[in-house]
ChimeraX commands (.cxc) that place a marker at each C-alpha (Angstrom):
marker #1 position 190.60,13.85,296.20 radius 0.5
marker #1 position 187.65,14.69,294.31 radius 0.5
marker #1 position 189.06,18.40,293.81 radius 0.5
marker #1 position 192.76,17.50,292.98 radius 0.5
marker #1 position 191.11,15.56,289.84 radius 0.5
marker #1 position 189.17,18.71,288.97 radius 0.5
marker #1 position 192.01,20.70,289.73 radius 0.5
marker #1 position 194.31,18.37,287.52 radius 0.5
marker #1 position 191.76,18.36,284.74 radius 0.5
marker #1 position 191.53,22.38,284.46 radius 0.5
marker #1 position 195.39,22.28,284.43 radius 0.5
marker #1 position 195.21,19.90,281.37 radius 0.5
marker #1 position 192.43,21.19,279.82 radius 0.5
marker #1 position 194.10,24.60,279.66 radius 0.5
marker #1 position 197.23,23.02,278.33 radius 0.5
marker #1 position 195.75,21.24,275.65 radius 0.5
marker #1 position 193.93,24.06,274.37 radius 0.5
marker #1 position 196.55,26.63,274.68 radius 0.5
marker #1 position 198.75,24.15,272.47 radius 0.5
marker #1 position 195.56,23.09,270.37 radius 0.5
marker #1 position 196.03,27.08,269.42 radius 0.5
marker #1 position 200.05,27.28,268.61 radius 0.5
marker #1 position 199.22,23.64,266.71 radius 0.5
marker #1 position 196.41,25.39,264.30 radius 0.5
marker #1 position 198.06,28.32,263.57 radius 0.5
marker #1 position 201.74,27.44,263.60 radius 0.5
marker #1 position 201.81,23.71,263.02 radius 0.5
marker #1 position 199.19,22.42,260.54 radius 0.5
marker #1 position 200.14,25.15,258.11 radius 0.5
marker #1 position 202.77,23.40,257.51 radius 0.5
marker #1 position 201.09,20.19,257.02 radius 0.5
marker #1 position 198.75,20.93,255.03 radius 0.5
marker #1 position 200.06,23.86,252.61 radius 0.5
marker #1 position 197.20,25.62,250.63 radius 0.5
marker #1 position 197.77,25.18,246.73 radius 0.5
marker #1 position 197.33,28.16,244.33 radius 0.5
marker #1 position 193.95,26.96,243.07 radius 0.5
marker #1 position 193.52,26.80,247.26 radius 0.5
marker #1 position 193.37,23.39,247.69 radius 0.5
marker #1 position 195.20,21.56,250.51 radius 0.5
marker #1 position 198.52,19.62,249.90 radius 0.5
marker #1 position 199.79,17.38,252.74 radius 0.5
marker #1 position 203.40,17.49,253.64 radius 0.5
marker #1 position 204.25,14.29,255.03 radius 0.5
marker #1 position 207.65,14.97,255.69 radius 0.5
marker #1 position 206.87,18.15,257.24 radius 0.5
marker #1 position 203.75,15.95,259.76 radius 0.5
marker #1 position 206.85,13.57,260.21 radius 0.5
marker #1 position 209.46,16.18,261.05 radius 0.5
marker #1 position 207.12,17.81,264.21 radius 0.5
marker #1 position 205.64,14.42,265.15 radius 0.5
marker #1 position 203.67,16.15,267.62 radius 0.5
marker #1 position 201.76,13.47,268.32 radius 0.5
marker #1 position 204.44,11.13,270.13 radius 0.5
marker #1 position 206.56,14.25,270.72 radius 0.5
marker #1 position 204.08,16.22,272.87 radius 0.5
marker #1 position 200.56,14.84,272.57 radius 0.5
marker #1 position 200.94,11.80,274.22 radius 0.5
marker #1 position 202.23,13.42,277.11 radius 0.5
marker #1 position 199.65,16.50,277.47 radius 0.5
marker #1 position 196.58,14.45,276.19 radius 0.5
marker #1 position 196.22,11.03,274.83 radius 0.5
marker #1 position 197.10,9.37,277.53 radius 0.5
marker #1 position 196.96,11.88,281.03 radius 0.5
marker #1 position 193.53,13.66,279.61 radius 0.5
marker #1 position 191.92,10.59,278.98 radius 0.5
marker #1 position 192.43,9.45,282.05 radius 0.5
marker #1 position 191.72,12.95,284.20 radius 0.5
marker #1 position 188.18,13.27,281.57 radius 0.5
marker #1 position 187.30,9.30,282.69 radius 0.5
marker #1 position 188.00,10.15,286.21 radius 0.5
marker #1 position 186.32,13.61,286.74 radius 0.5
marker #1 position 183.36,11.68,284.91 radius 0.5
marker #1 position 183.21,8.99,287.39 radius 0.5
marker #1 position 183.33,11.51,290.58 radius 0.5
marker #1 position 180.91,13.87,288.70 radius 0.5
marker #1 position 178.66,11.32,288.58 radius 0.5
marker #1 position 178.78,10.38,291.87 radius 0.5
marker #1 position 179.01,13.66,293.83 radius 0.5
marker #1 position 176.11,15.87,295.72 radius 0.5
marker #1 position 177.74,19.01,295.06 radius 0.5
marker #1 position 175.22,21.73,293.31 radius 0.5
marker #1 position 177.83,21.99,290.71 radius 0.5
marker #1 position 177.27,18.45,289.63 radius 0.5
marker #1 position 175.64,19.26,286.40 radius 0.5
marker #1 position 178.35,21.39,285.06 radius 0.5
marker #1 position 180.54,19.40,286.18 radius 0.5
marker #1 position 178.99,16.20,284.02 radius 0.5
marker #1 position 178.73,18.61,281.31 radius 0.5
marker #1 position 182.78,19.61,281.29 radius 0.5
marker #1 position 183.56,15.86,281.32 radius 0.5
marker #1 position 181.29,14.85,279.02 radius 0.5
marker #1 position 182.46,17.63,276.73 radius 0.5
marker #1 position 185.88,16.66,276.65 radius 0.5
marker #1 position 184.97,12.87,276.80 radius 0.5
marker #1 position 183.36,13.81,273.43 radius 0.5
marker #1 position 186.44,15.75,272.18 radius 0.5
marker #1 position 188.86,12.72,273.40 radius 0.5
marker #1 position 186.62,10.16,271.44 radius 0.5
marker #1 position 186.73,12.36,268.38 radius 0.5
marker #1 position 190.32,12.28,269.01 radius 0.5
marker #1 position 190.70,8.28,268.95 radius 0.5
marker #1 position 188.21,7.69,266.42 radius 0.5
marker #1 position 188.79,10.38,263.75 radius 0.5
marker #1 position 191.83,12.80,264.19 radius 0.5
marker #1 position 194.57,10.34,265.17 radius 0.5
marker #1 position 193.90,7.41,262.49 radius 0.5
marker #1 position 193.11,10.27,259.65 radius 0.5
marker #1 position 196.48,12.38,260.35 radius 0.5
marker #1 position 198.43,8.54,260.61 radius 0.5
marker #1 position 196.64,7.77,256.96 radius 0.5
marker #1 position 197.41,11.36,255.26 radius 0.5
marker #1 position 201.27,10.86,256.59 radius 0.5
marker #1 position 201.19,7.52,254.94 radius 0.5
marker #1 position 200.05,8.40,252.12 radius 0.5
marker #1 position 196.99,5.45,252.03 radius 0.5
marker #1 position 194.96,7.75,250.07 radius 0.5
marker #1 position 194.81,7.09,246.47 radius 0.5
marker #1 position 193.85,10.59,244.35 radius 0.5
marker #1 position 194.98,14.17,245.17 radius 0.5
marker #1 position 191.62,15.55,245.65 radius 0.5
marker #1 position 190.48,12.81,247.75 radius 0.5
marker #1 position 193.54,13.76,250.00 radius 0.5
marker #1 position 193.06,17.57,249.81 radius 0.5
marker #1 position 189.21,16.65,250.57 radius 0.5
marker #1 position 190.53,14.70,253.83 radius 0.5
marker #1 position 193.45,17.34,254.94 radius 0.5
marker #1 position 190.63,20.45,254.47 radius 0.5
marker #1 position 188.21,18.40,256.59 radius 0.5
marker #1 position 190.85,17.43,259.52 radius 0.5
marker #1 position 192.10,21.12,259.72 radius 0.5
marker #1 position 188.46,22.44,259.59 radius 0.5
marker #1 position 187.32,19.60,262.06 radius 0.5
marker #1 position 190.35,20.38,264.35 radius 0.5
marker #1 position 188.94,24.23,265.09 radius 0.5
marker #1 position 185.88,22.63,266.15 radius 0.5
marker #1 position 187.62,20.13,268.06 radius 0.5
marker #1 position 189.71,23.44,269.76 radius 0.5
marker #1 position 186.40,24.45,270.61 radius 0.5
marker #1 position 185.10,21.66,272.42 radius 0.5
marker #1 position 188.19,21.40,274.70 radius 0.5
marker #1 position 187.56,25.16,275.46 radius 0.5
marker #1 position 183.80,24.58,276.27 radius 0.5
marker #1 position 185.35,21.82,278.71 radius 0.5
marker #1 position 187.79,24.01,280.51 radius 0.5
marker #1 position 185.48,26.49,280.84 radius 0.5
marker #1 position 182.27,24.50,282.20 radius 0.5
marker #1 position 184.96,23.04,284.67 radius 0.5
marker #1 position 186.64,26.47,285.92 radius 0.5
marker #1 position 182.85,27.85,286.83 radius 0.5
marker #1 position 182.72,24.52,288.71 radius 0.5
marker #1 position 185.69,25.38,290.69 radius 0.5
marker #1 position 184.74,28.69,291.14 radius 0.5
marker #1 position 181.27,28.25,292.78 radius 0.5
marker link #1:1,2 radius 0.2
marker link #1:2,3 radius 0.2
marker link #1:3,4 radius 0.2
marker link #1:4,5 radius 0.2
marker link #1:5,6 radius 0.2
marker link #1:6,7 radius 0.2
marker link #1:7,8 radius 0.2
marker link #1:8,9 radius 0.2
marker link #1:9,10 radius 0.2
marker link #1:10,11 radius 0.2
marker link #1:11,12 radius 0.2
marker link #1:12,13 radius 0.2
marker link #1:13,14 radius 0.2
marker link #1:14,15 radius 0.2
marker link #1:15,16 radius 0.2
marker link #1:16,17 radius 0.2
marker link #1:17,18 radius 0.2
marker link #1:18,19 radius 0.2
marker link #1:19,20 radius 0.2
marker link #1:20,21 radius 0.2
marker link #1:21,22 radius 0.2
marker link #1:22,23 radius 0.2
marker link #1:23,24 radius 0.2
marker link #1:24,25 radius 0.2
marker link #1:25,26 radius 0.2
marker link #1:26,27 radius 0.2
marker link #1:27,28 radius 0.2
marker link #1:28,29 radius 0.2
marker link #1:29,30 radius 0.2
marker link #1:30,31 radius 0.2
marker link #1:31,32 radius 0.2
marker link #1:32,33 radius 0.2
marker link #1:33,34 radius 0.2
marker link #1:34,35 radius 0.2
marker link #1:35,36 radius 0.2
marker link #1:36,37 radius 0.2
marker link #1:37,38 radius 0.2
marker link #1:38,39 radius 0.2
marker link #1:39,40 radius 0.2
marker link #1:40,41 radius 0.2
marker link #1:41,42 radius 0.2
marker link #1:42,43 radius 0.2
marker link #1:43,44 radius 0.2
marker link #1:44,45 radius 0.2
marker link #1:45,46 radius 0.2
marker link #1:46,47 radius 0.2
marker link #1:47,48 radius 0.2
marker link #1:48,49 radius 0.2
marker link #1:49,50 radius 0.2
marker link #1:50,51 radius 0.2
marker link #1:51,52 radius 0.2
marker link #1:52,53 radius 0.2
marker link #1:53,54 radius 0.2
marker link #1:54,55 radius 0.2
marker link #1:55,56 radius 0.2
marker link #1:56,57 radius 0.2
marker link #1:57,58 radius 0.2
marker link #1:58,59 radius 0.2
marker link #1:59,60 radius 0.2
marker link #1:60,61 radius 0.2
marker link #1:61,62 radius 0.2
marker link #1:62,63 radius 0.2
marker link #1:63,64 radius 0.2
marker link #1:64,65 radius 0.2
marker link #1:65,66 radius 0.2
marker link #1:66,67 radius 0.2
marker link #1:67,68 radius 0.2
marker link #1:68,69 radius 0.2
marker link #1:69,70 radius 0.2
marker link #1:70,71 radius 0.2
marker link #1:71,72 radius 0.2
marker link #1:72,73 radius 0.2
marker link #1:73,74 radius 0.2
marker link #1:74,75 radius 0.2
marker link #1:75,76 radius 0.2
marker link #1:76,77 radius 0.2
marker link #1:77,78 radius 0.2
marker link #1:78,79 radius 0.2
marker link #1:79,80 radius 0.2
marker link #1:80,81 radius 0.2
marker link #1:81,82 radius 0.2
marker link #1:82,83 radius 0.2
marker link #1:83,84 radius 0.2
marker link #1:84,85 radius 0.2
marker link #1:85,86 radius 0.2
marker link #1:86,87 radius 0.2
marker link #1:87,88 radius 0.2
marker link #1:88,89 radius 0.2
marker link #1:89,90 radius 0.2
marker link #1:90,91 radius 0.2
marker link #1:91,92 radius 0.2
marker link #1:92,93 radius 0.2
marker link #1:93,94 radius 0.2
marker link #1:94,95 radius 0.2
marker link #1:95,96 radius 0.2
marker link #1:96,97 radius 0.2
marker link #1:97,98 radius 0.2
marker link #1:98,99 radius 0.2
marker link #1:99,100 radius 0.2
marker link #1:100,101 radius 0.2
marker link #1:101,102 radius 0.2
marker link #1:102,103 radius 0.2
marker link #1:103,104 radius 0.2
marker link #1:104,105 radius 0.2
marker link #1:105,106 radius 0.2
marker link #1:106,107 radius 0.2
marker link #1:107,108 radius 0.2
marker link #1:108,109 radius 0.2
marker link #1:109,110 radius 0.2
marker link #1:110,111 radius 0.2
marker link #1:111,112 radius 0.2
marker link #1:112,113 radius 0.2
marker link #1:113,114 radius 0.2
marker link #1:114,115 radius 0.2
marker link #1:115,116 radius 0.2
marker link #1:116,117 radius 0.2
marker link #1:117,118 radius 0.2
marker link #1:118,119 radius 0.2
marker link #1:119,120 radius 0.2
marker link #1:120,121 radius 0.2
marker link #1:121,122 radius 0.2
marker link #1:122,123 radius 0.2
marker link #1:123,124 radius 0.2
marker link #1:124,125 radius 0.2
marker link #1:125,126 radius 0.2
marker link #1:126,127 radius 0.2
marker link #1:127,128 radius 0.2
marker link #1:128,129 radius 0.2
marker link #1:129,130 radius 0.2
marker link #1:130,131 radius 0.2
marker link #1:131,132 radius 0.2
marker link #1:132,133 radius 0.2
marker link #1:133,134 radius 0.2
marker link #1:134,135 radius 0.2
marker link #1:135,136 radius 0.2
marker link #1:136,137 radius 0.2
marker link #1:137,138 radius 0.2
marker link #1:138,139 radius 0.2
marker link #1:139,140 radius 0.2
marker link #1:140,141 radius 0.2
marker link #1:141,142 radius 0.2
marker link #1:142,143 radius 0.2
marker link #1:143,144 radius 0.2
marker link #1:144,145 radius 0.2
marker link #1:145,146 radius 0.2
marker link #1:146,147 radius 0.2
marker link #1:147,148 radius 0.2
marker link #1:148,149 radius 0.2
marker link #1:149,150 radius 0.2
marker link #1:150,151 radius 0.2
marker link #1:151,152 radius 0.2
marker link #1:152,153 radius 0.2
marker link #1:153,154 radius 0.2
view
């Protein structure tokens, strides 16, 4: 059982961040068009038209990598195996990335698409941070698939 979770979790893991990729460099673009002076617009039609977010993401991660991440936590924990410590360390690295997701990304992309934010540079402040935030967010989910593929593979 315990390896059909892992198993399941590298499976989403790689999934989210191969489509964590195709979001960043197709996708948010499209969002979040650069002005000339270089500051960030936000396209809320354009963040309504993909709706990735009940579209796909729900599907891939909000709800089934959640769940795998609380579950591969909970074994992790409670295993003998010598890989236990990477183990903890790929859970807990996408149990950060999955909090960041709950707690910053999805209410600040639901807020730019409604338009809740008063001034235009307070909005192109918010859009720059989410897109910058979201690379580092790309990166955590690799660090997670990672740490849990060299637990499979020792």
């Amino acid at each position: 059982m315990s390896e059909t979770l892992l198993i399941l979790f590298i499976l989403n893991l790689g999934t989210a961040f191969g489509a964590g990729l195709y979001e960043s460099r197709i996708v948010i673009p499209y969002w979040f068009p650069k002005s000339v002076a270089g500051s960030y617009q936000v396209d809320t039609a354009s963040i309504a038209k993909f709706d990735v977010g009940r579209r796909f993401w729900a599907f891939v991660t909000t709800l089934p990598l959640t769940l795998l991440t609380l579950a591969n936590l909970v074994v992790a924990w409670q295993t003998t195996s010598p890989n236990r410590s990477l183990w903890l360390a790929a859970a807990l690295t996408a149990l950060i990335e999955r909090v960041s997701t709950f707690v910053f990304f999805i209410p600040t992309i639901v807020q730019l698409q409604n338009n809740k934010t008063p001034e235009a540079f307070q909005t192109s402040r918010l859009a720059s941070l989410w897109t910058n935030a979201n690379y580092l967010r790309n990166a955590f989910v690799l660090l997670a698939w990672v740490l849990a593929l060299l637990v499979i593979s020792n």
